[in-house]
C-alpha positions as CSV (number, residue, x, y, z in Angstrom):
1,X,35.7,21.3,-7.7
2,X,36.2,19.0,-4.4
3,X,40.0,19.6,-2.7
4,X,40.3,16.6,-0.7
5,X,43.5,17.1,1.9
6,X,45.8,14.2,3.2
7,X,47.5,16.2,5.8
8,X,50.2,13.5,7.1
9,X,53.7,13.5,6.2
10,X,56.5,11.2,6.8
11,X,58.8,14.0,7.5
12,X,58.3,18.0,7.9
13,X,60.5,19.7,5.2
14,X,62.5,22.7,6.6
15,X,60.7,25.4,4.9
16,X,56.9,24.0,4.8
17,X,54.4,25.6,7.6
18,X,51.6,23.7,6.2
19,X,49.1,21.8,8.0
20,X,50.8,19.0,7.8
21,X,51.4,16.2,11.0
22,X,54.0,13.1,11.4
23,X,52.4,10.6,13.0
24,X,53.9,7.1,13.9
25,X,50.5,5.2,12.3
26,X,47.7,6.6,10.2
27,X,44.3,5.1,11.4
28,X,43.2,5.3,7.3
29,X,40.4,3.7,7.4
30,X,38.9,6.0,9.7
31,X,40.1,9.0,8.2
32,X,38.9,7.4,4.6
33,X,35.4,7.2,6.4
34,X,35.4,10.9,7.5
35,X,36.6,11.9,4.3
36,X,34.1,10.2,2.3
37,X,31.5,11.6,4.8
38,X,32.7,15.5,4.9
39,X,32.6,15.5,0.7
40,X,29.1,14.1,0.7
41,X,27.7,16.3,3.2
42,X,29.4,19.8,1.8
43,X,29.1,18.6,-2.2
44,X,25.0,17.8,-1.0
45,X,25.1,21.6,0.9
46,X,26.4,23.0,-2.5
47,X,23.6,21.5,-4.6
48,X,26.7,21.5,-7.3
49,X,25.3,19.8,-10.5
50,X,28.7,18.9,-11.9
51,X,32.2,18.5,-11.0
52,X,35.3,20.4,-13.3
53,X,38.1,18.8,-11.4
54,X,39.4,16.8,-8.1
55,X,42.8,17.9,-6.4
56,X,44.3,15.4,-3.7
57,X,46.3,17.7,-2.1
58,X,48.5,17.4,1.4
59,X,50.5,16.9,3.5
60,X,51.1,14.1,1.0
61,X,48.5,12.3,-0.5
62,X,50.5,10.0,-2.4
63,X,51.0,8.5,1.4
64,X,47.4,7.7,1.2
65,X,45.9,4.2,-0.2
66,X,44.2,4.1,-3.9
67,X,41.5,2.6,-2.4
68,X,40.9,5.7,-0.3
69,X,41.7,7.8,-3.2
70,X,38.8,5.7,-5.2
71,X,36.1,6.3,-2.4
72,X,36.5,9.8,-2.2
73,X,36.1,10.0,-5.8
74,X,33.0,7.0,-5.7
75,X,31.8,9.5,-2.3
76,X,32.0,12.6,-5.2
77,X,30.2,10.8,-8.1
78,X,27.6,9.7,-6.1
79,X,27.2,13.0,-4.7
80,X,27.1,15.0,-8.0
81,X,27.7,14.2,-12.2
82,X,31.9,13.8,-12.5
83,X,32.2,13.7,-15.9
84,X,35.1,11.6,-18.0
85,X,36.6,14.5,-18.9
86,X,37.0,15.8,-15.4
87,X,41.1,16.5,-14.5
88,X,41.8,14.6,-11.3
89,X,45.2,15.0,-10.3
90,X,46.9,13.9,-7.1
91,X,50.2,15.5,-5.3
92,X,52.9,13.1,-4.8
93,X,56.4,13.0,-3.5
94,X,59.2,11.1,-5.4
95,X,60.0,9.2,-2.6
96,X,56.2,7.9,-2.2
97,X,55.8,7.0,-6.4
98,X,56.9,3.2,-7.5
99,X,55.6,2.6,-10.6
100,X,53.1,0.0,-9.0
101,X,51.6,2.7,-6.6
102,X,51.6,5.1,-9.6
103,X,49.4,2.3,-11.5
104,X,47.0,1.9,-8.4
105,X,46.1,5.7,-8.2
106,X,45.3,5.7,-12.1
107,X,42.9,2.7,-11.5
108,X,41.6,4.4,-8.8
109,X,40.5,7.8,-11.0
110,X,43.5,9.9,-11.3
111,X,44.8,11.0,-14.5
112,X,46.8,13.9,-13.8
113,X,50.1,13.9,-11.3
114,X,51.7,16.9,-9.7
115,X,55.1,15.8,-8.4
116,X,57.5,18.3,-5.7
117,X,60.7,17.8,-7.1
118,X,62.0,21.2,-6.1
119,X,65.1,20.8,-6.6
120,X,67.7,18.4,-9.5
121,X,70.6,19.1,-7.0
122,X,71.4,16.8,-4.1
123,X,73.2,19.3,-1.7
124,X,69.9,21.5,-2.1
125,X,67.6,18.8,-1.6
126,X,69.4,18.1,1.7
127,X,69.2,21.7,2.6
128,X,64.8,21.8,2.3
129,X,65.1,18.5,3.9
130,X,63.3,16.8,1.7
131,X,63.5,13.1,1.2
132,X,64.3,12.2,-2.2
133,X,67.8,12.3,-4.3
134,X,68.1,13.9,-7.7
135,X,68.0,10.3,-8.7
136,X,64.7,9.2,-7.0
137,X,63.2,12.5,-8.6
138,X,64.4,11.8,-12.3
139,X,63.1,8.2,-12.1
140,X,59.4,9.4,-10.4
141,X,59.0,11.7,-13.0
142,X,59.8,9.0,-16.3
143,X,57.3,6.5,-14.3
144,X,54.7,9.0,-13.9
145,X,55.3,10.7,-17.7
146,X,54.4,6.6,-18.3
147,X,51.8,6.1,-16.7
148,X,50.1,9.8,-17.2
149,X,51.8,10.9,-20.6
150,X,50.9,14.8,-21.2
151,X,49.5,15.1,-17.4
152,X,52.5,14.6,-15.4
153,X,53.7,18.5,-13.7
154,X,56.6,19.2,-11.5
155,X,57.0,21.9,-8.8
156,X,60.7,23.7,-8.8
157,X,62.1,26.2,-6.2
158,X,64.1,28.9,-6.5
159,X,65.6,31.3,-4.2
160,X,67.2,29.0,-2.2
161,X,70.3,30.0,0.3
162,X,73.7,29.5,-2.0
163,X,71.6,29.5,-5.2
164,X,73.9,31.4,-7.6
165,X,72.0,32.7,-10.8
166,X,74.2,30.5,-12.5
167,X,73.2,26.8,-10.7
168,X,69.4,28.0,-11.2
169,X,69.7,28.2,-14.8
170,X,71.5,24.7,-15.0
171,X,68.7,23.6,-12.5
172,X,66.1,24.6,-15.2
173,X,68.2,22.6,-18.0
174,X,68.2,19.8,-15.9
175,X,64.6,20.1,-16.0
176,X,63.7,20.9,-19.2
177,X,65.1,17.4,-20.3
178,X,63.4,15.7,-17.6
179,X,59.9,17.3,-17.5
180,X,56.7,16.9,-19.1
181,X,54.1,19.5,-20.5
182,X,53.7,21.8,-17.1
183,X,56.0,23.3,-14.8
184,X,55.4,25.0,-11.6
185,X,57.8,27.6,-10.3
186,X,57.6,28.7,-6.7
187,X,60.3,31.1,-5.0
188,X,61.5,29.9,-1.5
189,X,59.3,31.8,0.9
190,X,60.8,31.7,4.9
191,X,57.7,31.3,6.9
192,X,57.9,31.7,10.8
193,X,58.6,29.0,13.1
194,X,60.4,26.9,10.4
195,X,63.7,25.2,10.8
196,X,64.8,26.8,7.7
197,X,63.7,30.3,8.9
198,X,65.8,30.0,12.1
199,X,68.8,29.0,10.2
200,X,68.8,32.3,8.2
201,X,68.0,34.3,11.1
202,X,70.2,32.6,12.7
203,X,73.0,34.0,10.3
204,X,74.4,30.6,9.2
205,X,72.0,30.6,6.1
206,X,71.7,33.7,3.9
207,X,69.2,33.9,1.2
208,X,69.7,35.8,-2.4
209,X,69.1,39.4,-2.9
210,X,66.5,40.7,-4.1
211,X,67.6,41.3,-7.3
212,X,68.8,38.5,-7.4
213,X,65.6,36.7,-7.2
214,X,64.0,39.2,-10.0
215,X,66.3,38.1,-12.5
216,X,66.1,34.2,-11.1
217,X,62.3,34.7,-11.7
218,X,63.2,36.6,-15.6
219,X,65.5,33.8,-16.9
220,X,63.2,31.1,-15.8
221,X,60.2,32.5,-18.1
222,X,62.7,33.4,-20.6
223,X,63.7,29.6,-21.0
224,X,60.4,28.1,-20.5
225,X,59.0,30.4,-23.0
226,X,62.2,29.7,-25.5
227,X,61.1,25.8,-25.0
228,X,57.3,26.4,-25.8
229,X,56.0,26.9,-22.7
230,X,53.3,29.4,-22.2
231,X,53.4,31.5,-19.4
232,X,49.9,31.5,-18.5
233,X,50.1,32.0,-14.1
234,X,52.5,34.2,-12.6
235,X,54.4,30.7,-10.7
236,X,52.7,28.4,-13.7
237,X,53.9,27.2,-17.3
238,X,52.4,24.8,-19.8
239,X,52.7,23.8,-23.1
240,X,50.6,21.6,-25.7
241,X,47.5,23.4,-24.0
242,X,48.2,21.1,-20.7
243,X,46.9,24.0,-18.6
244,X,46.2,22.6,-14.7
245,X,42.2,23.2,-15.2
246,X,41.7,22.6,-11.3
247,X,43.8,25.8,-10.4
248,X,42.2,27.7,-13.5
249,X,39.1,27.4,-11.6
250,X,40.7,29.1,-8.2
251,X,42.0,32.1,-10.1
252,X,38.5,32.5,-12.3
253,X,36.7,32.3,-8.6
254,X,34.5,29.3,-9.3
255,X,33.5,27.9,-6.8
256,X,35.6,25.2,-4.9
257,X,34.8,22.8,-1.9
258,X,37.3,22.2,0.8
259,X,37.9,18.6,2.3
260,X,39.7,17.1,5.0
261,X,41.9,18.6,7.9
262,X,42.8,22.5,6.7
263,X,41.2,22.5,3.5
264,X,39.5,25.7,2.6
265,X,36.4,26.4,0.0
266,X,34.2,29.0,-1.5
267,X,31.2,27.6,-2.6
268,X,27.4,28.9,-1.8
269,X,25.7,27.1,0.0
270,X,22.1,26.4,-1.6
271,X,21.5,23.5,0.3
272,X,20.5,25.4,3.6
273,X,18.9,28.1,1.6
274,X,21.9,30.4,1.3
275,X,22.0,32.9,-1.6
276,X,25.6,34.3,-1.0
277,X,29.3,32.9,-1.4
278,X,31.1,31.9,1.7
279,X,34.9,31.8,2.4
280,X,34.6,28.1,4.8
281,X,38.2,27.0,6.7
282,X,37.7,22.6,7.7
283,X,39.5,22.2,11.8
284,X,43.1,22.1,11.3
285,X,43.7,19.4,14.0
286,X,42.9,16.2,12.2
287,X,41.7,14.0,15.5
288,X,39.4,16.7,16.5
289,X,38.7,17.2,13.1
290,X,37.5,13.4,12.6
291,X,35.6,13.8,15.6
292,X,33.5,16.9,14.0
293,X,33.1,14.9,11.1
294,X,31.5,11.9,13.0
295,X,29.1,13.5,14.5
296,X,28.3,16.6,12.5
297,X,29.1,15.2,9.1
298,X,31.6,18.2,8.4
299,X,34.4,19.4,10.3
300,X,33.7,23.1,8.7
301,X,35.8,25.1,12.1
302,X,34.7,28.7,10.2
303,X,32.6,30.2,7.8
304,X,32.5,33.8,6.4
305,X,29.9,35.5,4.1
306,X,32.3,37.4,1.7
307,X,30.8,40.7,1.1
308,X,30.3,41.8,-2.7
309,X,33.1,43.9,-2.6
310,X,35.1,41.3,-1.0
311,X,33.9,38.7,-3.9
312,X,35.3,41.3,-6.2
313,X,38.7,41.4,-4.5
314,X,39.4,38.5,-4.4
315,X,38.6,38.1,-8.4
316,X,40.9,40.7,-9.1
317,X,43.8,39.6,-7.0
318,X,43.5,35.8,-8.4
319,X,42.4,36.9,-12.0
320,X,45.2,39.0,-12.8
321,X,47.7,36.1,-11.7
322,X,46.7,34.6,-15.3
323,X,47.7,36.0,-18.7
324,X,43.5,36.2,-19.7
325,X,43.3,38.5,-16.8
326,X,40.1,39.2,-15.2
327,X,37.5,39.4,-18.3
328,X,34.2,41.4,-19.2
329,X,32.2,38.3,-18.9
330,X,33.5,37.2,-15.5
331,X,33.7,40.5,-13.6
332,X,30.1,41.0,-14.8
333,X,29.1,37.6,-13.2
334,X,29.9,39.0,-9.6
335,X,29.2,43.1,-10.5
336,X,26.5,42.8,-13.0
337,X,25.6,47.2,-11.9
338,X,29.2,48.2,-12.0
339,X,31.4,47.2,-15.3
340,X,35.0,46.7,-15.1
341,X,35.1,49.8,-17.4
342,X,32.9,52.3,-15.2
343,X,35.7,51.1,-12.1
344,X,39.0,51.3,-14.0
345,X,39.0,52.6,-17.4
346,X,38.0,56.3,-15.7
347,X,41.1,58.6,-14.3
348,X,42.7,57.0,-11.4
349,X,45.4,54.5,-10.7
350,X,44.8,51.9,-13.0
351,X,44.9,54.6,-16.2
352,X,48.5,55.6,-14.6
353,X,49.4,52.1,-14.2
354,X,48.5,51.6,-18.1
355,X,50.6,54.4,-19.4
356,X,53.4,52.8,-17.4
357,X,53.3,49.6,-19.4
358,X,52.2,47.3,-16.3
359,X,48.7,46.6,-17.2
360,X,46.4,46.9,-20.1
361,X,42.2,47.2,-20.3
362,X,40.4,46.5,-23.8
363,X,37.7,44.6,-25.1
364,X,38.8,41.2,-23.4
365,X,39.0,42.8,-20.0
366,X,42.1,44.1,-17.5
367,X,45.2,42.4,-17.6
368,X,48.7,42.3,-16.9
369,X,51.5,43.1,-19.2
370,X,54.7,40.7,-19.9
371,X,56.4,43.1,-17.5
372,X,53.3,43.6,-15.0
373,X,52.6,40.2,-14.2
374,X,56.6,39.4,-12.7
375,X,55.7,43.1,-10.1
376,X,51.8,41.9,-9.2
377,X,52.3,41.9,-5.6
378,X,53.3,45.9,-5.8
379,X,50.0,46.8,-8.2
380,X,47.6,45.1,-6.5
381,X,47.1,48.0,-3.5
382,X,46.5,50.7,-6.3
383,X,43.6,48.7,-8.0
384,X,42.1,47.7,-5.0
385,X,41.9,51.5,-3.9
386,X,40.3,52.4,-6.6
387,X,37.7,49.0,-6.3
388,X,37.2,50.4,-2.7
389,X,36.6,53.7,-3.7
390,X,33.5,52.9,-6.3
């Protein structure tokens, strides 16, 4: 699974802390070059057979070309089998999605679009900074549901300073007559050193309580759920089994290859003879970045052999993000000595955290309840004490 990154933006949004750069001109031929190079020389160090899924992520990658969209994926086939059936989606921003651009990236090899609305409401819109209207949003989305019928997602916030319960709920109305077969829900996060940050610190913006959010976060898969949506990812809904099977693959820990400025990846590397999987971080800074890549081939700035136990954590806190929950078959592939049983189905925490009604353990493995999966973030220490302590 190649994650190519476009990391240039035409503006920074007031809430992202992404790797992201505004730049007055984007040398792209160059940096198609380097990312053609980098995802031949780390999909040939993976010795990966065959390719699940491609994810043009950003930045903004609907800023990029087709035509470097179509040699990364030519760079990839030639590289290892990519399969028909493979889902190759690409990020895009209203305001960077004409109907003819659109058409270019489906000729070039996508067939799956993942579009940042965030927000149907024009004063909040303003407020993240981004760069579309309500309008331009609405009219990406029909060109896109066009041009990729049953493939076409959109990302939503919530949280957002002067939300009221009430304008979230008409938000997600507004959305369910607009959208296509998969939602993404994200709640407002206020990262240091953004604009929107200081403004809430700053006491001129206040965000919603806490409760607030909880119940923001319960209508939403109340709703979604109502309209046939299945809640299969904490932040992720689909229906008509339009599932995104590139960030399936993250939360079952397959392996993954990083691309381009920023972009991490988990892959082994066979190609040099390595037996074990390793956590790999691409230089943040793309001109230094390009310059790795020129004369190295990769720009990989860190690599980490992830320790068994590590492997294992990481499973569990991605797996039980998903309604399947970490399976028998899965956690066997990366413990095959020590069964999911033997670690939590003994006395400990994860048996108290059963008889509370947050999680569940039976023949298809450990999962979350309806109710566990909205309170992950406060269950995950207990299970990963009791991982440590086997």
């Amino acid at each position: 699974t190649p994650c190519p990154q476009w990391p240039y933006c035409r503006k920074r949004c007031s809430y992202c802390n992404f790797n992201t750069y505004v730049v007055p001109a984007v040398d792209e031929a160059a940096v198609r070059a380097c990312l053609v190079q980098e995802a031949r020389t780390l999909l040939r160090l993976s010795q990966v057979q065959s390719i699940t899924s491609v994810f043009f992520g950003g930045g903004t990658p609907s800023l990029a070309s087709p035509r470097t969209v179509a040699a990364v994926l030519e760079a990839v086939a030639g590289a290892a089998h990519l399969p028909t059936s493979a889902e190759v989606t690409l990020e895009a921003n209203p305001s960077s999605t004409d109907t003819a651009r659109l058409a270019g990236f489906r000729a070039a090899g996508i067939n799956r679009l993942s579009i940042g609305v965030q927000s149907l409401d024009d004063a909040e819109l303003r407020l993240l900074g981004r760069e579309h209207t309500a309008a331009e949003a609405q009219k990406a989305v029909e060109a896109a549901r066009g041009l990729f019928p049953g493939r076409t997602s959109i990302d939503l916030l919530f949280g957002l300073p002067g939300q009221s319960l009430d304008s979230w709920a008409q938000g997600l109305e507004a959305a369910l007559g607009l959208c296509d077969d998969h939602i993404s829900l994200y709640q407002l996060t206020l990262e240091r050193g953004t604009a929107l940050a200081a403004q809430v610190r700053g006491g001129t913006l206040s965000l919603p309580p806490q409760d607030q959010l909880a119940d923001m976060y319960q209508t939403a898969r109340t709703v979604l759920v109502a309209a046939g949506f299945r809640h299969y990812e904490v932040s992720n809904f689909a229906r008509k089994g339009a599932l995104s099977n590139h960030n399936l693959s993250y939360w079952r820990a397959d392996q993954y290859i990083g691309v381009g400025p920023g972009a991490h990846g988990r892959f082994v590397p066979r190609g040099e003879g390595g037996c074990s999987r390793e956590a790999r971080v691409q230089t943040l800074e793309p001109v230094t970045w390009m310059r790795e890549v020129q004369s190295q081939g990769h720009g990989t700035r860190s690599r980490v052999v992830l320790s068994p136990l590590e492997q294992l954590e990481e499973l569990l806190t991605l797996g039980l993000r998903t309604d399947e929950g970490v399976t028998h078959e899965r956690w066997g592939h990366f413990s095959p000595q020590l069964s999911l049983q033997a670690v939590f189905g003994v006395p400990g925490e994860a048996q108290a955290l059963q008889e509370q009604g947050w999680l569940l353990l039976d023949g298809s493995g450990l999962r979350c309840t309806w109710a566990g999966l909205a309170v992950l973030d406060s269950l995950l220490p207990d299970l990963l004490c009791q991982l440590q302590r086997h």
